[in-house]
C-alpha positions in Angstrom: -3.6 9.9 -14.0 -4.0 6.8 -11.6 -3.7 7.5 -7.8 -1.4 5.7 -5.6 -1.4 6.1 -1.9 2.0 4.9 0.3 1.5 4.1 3.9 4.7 3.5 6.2 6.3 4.9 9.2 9.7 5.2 7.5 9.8 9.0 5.6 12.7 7.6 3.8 10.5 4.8 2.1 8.0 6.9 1.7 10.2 9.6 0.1 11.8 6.9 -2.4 8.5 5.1 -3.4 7.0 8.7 -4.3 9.8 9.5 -6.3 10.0 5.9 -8.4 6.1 5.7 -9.1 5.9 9.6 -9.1 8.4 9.1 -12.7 6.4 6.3 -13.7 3.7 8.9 -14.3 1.5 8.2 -11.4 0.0 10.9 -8.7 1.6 9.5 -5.4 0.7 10.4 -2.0 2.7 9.5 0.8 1.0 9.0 4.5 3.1 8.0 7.1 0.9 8.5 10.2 -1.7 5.3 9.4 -4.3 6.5 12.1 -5.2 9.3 9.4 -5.7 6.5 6.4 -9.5 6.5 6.9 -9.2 10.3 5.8 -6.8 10.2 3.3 -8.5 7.7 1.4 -11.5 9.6 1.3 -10.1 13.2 0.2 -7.5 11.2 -2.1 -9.3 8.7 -3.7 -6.5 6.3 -4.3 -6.5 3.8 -7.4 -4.3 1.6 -5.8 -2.8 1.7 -1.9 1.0 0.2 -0.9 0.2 -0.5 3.1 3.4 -1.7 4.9 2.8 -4.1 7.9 4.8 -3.1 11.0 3.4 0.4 10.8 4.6 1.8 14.8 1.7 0.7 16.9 -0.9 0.1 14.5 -0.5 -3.5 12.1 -0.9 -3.2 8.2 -2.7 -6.6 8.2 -5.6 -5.2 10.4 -6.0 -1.8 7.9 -5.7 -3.8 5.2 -8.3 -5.9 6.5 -10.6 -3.3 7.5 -9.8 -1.6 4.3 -10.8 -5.2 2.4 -14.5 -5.5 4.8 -15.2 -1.6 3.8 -17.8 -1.8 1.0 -16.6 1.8 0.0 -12.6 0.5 0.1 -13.0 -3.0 -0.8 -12.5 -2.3 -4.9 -9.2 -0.8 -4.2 -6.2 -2.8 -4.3 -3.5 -3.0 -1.7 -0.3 -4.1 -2.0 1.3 -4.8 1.2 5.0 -4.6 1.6 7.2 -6.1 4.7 10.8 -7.0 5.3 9.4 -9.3 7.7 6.3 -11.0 6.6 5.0 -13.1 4.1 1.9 -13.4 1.9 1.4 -16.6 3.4 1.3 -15.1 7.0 -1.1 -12.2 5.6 -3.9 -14.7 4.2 -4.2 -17.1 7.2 -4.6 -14.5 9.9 -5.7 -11.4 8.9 -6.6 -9.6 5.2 -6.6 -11.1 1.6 -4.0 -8.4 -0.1 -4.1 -8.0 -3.8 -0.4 -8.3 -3.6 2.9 -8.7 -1.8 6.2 -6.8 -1.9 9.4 -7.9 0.7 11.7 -5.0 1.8 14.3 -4.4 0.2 12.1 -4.4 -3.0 13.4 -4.1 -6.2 12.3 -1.1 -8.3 11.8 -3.4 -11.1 9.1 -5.6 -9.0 7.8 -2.6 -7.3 7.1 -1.3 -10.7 5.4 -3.9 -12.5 3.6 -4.8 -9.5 2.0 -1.9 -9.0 1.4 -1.6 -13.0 -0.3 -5.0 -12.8 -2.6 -4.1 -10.7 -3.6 -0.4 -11.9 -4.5 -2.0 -15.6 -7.5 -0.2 -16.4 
C-alpha cells in the first residue's frame, strides 16, 4: 500500500484529504504541525507528500525545498497545494515541486494527481 503524507495547518483539510485518498486505498497520514515533518518522514516513510504553502509561520516552498536538497527526501514527490500561489511562483523562488494543486481542489484532480505520481 503506497504511503501519502498531508501537511497543512487546517485539521479540516487534513481530515478530508485523509478520508478521499484513505478510499482510494492509500495509507494517509495527516501532519498538521510542519516543524515535526523532518520526523514524520522518517518514522513514516511516505511514497508521496501533499505540502501546503501558507503553513502558520513556517512556508511550504522552503520545506519543500529542503525536502528537494535532502539526498535522503529528494526521490519523494511533493505535491504542493495553495489557494493562493501558483506553480509558477513556486519554481522561480523557491523549490521545484513534482506537482501543483489550487484550493479548492477538485477530488477528481486531487485524485489523479496524486495517482500520477505514485505509478510504480
Amino acid at each position: 500500500m503506497k504511503k501519502i503524507l498531508v501537511v497543512d495547518d487546517n485539521r479540516e483539510i487534513l481530515e478530508v484529504i485523509e478520508l478521499i485518498l484513505g478510499t482510494e486505498g492509500y495509507e494517509v497520514n495527516g501532519l498538521w504541525d510542519a516543524t515535526k515533518l523532518n520526523q514524520r518522514v522518517a518514522d513514516f516513510k511516505p511514497d508521496l507528500i501533499l505540502l501546503d504553502v501558507m503553513l502558520g509561520v513556517l512556508d511550504g516552498r522552503d520545506l519543500c525545498n529542503l525536502l528537494k536538497k535532502n539526498k535522503s527526501t529528494d526521490h519523494i514527490p511533493v505535491i504542493m497545494i495553495s489557494a493562493s500561489h501558483n506553480l509558477g511562483d513556486m519554481n522561480d523562488r523557491y523549490c521545484h515541486p513534482n506537482d501543483f494543486i489550487a484550493k479548492p481542489f477538485d477530488i477528481n484532480n486531487l485524485i489523479d494527481k496524486v495517482g500520477t505520481h505514485l505509478v510504480a
